[in-house]
Structures are given as C-alpha cells and as structure tokens.
N, C-alpha and C positions, 0 to 999 in steps of 0.2 A: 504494500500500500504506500503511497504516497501521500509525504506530509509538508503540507503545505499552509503558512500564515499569512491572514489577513493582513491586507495593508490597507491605507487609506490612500485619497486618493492624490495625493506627493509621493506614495509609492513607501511609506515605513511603515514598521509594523509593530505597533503599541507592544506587542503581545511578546517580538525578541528583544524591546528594548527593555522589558519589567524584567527578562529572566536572565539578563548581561546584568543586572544588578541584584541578582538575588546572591547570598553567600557564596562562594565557590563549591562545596559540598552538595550545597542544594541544587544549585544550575546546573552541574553534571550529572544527579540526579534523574533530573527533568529531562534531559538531553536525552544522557545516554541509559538510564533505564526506561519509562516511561516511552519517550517517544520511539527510540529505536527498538522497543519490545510491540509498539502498534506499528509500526511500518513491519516488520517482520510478520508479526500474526495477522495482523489486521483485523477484522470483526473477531476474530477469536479473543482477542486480548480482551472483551470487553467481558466473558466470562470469568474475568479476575477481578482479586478484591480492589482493583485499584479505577478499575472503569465502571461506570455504569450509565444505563440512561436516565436523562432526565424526568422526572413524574411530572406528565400531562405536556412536556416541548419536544420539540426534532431536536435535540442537542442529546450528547455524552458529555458524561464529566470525570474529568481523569481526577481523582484526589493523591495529594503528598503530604505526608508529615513528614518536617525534619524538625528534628529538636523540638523547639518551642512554634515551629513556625508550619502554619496549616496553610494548604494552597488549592486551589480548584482552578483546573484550566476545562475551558467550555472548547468543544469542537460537535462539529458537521461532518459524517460521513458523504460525499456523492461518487458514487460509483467506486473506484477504486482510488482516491482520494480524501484525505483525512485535513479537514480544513480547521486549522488551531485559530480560535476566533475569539479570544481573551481569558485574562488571567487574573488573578485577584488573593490577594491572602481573607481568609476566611476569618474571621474574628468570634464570630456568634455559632450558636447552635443552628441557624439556621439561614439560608441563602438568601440575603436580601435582592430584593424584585429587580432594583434598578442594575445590578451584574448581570441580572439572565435577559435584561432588556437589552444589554450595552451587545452581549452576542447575539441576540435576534437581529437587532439591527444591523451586525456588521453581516452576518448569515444573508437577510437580505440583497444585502449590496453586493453579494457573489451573482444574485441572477441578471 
C-alpha cells in the first residue's frame, strides 16, 4: 500500500511537519513502525491493536503511546493508497469533534 500525506494547497503537509517535531523516539516510531507496518500489510494492519476504524466516519485511526505522550493520526484508505490526513496529541478520554473535522475536510479536498 501506498502512503501518502495531505498537503495543502502550497503543497506542505501539516501532518510531516507535526511528526519532524515530535521527540526522536517517537517520530521513528511513527515512521518506521506504524506507517511502514501499513504500507506493508495494508488493510490487514488495521486488524491490530494499533489501527482501527473510526465509529460512524470513512477515517482509520492509527493510535501511539510513547511515554507520556498519546497521539492519533486520522487516515483514508482509497484503493491501494493510505492517505495520512492529520495528526494531533490526544489529551482527553475522548476525541474532540473539531480533529475529526480538520481530516474530513482535508479527506475532502482529495476529491
């Protein structure tokens, strides 16, 4: 599978500039376990504890804990591409609205 991030439309992409500034540990993490375990597996990987889909949206949510620090990256599967379409530390028990807005809207702007 192919993975691939949102950019806007200057052509950056909110999503590698948050994970160039996460810890070292972490962003390698993200990188090389995470992402390079879904471009490998692809819809299989979401059968692990680490992906799931979202309740009631067309998004997957990859979850990471390092240390103290909680993370959710929202992504779009289409076809045989894996579209990384924002990221956010998780603070609360639960996902506030305006996160899972920020990836519908970028979701959109792919069509």
């Amino acid at each position: 599978m192919e993975i691939r991030f949102w950019t806007n439309q200057s052509g950056q992409s909110p999503v590698e500039k948050f994970i160039e500034q996460l810890p070292e540990k972490t962003k390698v993490r993200v990188l090389t376990f995470h992402l390079k375990n879904l471009e490998q597996e692809g819809l299989k990987y979401r059968t692990t504890q680490h992906m799931e889909k979202l309740k009631g949206y067309d998004l997957y949510e990859i979850k990471e804990r390092s240390s103290n620090l909680f993370l959710r990256l929202f992504l779009t599967i289409d076809r045989e591409t894996a579209w990384i379409l924002h990221i956010f530390k998780k603070e609360k028990n639960f996902t506030p609205k305006k996160e899972i807005k920020t990836a519908l809207s970028r979701k959109k702007s792919l069509n």
